[in-house]
N, C-alpha and C positions, 0 to 999 in steps of 0.2 A: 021728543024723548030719545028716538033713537041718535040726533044727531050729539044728544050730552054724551050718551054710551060711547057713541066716534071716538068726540072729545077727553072721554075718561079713557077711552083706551092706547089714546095717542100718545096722553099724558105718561101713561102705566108702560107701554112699551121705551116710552121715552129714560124714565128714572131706571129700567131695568138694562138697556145698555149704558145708561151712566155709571150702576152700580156693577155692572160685568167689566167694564172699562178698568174700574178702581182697583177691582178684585183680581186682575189680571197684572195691575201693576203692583200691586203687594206682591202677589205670585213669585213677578221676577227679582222683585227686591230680596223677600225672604229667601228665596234660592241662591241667587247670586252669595249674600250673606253665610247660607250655610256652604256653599264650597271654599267660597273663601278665609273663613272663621274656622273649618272645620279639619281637624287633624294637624293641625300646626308643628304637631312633630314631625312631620313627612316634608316642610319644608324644604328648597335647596337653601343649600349654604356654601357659596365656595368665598375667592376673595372681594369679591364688591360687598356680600353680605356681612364678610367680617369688620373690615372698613367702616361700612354705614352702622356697625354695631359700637367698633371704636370713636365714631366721631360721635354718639350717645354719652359715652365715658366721659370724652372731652370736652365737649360742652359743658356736661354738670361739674366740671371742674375746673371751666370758665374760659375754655379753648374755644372759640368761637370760630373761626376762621380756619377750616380743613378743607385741601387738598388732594386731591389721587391723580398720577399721574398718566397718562395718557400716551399712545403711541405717535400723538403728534407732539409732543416736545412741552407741549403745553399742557399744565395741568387743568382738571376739570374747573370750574370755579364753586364757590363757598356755598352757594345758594343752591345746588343740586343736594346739599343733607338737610335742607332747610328743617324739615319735619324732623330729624332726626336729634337736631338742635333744641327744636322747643322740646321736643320730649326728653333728654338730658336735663334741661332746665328746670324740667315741669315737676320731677322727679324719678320718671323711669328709668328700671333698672336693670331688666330682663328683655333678652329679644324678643320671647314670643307677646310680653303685653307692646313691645315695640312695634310689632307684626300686628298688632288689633287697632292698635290708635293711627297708623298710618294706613290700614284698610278701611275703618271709620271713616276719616277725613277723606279720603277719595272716593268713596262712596255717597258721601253726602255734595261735593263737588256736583258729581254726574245728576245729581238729583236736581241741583242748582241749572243746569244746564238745559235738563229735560222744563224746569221752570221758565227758565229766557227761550227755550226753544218752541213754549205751547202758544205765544205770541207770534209767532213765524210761520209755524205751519198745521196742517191738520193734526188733530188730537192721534191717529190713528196710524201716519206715519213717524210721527214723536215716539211714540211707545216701540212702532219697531225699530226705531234708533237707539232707543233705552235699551229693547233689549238684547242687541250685540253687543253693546256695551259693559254691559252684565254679564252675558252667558258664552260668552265666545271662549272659547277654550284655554286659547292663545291669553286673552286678555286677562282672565283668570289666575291661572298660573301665573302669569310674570306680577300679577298685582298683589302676589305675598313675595316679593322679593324687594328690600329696601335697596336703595344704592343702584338700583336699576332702572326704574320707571323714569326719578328725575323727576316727578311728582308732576307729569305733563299733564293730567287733572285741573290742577291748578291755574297752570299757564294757559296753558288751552281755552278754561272759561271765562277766564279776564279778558284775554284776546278776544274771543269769540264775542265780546259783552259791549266794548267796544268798537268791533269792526263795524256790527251790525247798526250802532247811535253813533258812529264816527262825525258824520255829518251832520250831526241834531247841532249840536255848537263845538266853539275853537277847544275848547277843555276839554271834550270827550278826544279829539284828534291827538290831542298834547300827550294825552294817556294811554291811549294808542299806541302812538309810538316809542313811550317810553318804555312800556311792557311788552314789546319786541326785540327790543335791545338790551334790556335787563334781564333777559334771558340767558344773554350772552354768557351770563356771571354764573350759570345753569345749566344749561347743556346744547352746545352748539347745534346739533338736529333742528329743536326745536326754533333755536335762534335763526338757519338757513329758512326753515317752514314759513314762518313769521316774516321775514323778508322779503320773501320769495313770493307771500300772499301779496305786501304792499306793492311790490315793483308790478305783478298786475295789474293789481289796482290802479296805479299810476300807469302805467299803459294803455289804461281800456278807461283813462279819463274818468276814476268815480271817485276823486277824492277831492273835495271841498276847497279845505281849509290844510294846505299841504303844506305854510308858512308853521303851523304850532306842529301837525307831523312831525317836522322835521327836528324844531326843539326838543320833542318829547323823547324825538329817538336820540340826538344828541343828548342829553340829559341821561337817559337811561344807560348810554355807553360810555360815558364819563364814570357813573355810579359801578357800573360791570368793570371797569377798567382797575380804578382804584380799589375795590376788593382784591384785587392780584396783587396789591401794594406789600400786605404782610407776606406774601412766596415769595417774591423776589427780593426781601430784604435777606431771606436768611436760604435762599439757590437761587442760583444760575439757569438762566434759561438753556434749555439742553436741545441739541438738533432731534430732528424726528426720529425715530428710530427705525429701524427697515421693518417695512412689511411689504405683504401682497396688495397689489393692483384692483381692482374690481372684478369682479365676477361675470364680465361682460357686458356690451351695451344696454343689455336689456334687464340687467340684473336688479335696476330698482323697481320696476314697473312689476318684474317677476315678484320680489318680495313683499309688494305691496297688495298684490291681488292675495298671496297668501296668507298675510296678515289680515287683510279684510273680510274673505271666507274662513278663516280658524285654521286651516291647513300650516298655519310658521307650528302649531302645537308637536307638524310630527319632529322638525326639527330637535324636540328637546327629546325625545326619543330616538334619535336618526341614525343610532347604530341596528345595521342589515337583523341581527340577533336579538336584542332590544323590541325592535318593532314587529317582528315576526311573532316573539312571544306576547307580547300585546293583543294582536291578533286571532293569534290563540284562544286568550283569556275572552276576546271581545271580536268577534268573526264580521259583524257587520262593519266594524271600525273603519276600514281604509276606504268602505263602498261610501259612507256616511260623508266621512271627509272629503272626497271626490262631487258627489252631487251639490252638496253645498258651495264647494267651488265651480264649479261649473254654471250653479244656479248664481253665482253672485257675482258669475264674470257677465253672464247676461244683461242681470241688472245693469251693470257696468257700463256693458255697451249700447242700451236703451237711452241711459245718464248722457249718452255722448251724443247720439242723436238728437236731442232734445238740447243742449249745448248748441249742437250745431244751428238746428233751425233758429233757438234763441238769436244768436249771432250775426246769423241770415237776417233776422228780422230785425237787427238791430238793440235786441229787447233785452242787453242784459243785465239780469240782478247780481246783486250782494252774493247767494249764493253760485253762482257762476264765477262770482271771482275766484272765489273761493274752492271751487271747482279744477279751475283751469293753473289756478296759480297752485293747487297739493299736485296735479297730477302731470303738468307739463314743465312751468318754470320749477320748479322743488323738481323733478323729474332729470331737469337738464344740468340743473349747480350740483347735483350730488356724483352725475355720469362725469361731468369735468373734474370735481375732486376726483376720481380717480379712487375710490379707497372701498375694502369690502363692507358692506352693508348687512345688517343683521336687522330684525323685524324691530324691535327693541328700540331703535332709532327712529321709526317712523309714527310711532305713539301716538304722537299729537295730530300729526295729518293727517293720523286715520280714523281720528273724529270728525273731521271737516268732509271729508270723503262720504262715512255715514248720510251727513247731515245732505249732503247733496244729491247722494247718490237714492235716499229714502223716499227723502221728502219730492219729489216727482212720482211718487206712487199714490196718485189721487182716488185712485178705485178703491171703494173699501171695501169688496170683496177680495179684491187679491190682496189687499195689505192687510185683512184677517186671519187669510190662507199662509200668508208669509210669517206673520207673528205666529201664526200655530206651530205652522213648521220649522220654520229653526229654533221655536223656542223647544220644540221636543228634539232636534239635531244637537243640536248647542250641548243641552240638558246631560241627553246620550251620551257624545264626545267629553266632556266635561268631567262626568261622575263618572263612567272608564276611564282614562288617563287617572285621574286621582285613587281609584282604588287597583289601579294596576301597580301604580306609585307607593301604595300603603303595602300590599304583597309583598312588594320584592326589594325593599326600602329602598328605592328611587331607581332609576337606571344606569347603571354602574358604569355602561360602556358606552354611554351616550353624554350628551351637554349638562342632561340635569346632573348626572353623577349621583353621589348617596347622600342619603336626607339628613337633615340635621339631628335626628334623635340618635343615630348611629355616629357621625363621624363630627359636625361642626361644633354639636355640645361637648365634645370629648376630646379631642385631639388638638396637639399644638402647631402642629403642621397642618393648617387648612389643603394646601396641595393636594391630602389624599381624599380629600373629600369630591373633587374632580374628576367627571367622567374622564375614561381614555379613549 
């Protein structure tokens, strides 16, 4: 008898962390959902947002192939308004249901992700991958901004889908590579990222079947290539325009750590006045931002140890490519361009980052301890920044500039919608 009671109770502890597992992920879903669903008139709006609103226009009017020009001479390619496209087709008509169907669709992506990802690693580190994902600040915010993201969502999980069955057969590889290079036609970050993983990989000997790689990324660059076909029938390729140099050697690695702990968020507040009144409003703010950095550079450097011995032992996975190829080769091709970097660019690696830098967190006590606590930092950080944003109708002297209920629904001159 007493040994059934064991068994019934093993059973009963059993179904009750399956159903606190679930309940927790609902949790970050439905939260996530309501920051980002939530107050849409408090959006930014400067010129990328008005663009990704006009290539909406154009589309449903059968303008399929839009360009924005860029400070390297080259404009972006056609497949960075992808979503902006079908939804012009689909019928939409309004930025803000434009702002709901492209936050759907990336939110369902990340879910797609957290699903290929529960076959890789413990259930326990998946969800604290989900939820930086979700609740980072940084991530938030820029994920109500069309024409920005670049819909690395997307790319990212195809890649990601791939990398991982690359070597299951020749067709997985083909696809691979062709969704590395098809990028191209999308937003170069991502296309360097994707590169940058393979030439790893092909370094550190984990690639199979490198003859259909190589097709697939040929094929994919043909395809990226010819979308440029309709710009350059009706402009001229134009030299680069001048700009600044990089921000120093170490300016990627800096940007990276802050886009990983939520700290790029102060950026969009980053004027001295701005951020002070912030502060103000929200006094634990800047302490908040600070530990989570600090706690997430640790992680960091734990990630690299464990890298290391891999290495030492000769033992290394899929995710250490992956590892090594976001944070050192992607590391070194962005320090040679030579060009200022902004969080925004780093999107997609810093899902891979997550994914490697998480999933090594085998204790499920501290990976309980961790999803608690940034999911109540995160939460924090997150819901101040947006109701400081809703007060003051965005930050005027800062990046975000003023929100769209005030100046991008109104005015013909997007310009004034721009912090100074």
């Amino acid at each position: 008898m007493s040994q059934l009671w064991k068994l019934f109770g093993l059973q009963l502890n059993s179904k009750l962390q399956k159903y606190t597992y679930w309940l927790i992920f609902s949790g970050i879903n439905l939260t996530s959902l309501y920051f980002k669903l939530g107050d849409l008139d408090f959006v930014e709006y400067k010129y990328d947002q008005q663009f990704a609103f006009e290539v909406l226009n154009n589309c449903r009017n059968g303008k399929i192939f839009n360009y924005i020009d860029s400070s390297a001479g080259i404009p972006a390619g056609p497949f960075l308004y992808l979503y902006e496209c079908i939804g012009g087709v689909s019928g939409i008509t309004s930025y803000k249901n434009l702002l709901i169907f492209e936050i759907l669709i990336s939110h369902i992506l990340i879910i797609i992700l957290f699903l290929i990802l529960s076959k890789q690693i413990n259930p326990l580190s998946n969800l604290l991958i989900l939820s930086f994902l979700f609740l980072n600040p940084y991530l938030v915010v820029i994920g109500r901004n069309p024409g920005v993201t670049a819909h690395y969502e997307l790319f990212t999980v195809i890649f990601f889908y791939f990398f991982i069955y690359r070597n299951k057969n020749k067709r997985n590889s083909f696809y691979l590579g062709f969704i590395s290079t098809l990028t191209f036609a999308a937003y170069i970050p991502i296309f360097v990222t994707n590169i940058s993983i393979l030439t790893t990989a092909l370094l550190l000997k984990k690639l199979q079947h490198l003859k259909n790689l190589i097709y697939g990324c040929l094929f994919g660059l043909i395809i990226s290539l010819f979308s440029f076909v309709p710009y350059f029938m009706n402009n001229t390729l134009a030299g680069p325009r001048s700009r600044s140099g990089s921000w120093g050697l170490s300016s990627f690695w800096r940007i990276l750590l802050d886009l990983k702990s939520g700290k790029s968020i102060v950026g969009k507040v980053g004027h001295v006045d701005d951020y002070a009144l912030l502060n103000s409003y929200y006094p634990e703010f800047d302490l908040i931002v600070n530990i989570n950095y600090f706690l997430v550079l640790a992680i960091l450097v734990f990630s690299m140890r464990i890298f290391i011995k891999n290495l030492y032992k000769q033992n290394i996975s899929d995710f250490d490519v992956l590892f090594v190829g976001c944070l050192v080769t992607s590391g070194i091709i962005f320090t040679i361009f030579d060009i200022p970097l902004y969080p925004h660019y780093l999107l997609s690696l810093i899902v891979f980052m997550y994914i490697y830098t998480f999933s090594n967190i085998n204790k499920k006590s501290v990976a309980i301890l961790l999803i608690i606590f940034f999911g109540l930092t995160n939460t924090y950080l997150t819901s101040s920044f947006l109701s400081f944003i809703e007060i003051n109708n965005g930050a005027h002297r800062s990046d975000y500039g003023k929100v769209y209920n005030i100046c991008g629904c109104c005015v013909e001159d997007v310009r004034e919608c721009k912090g100074q």
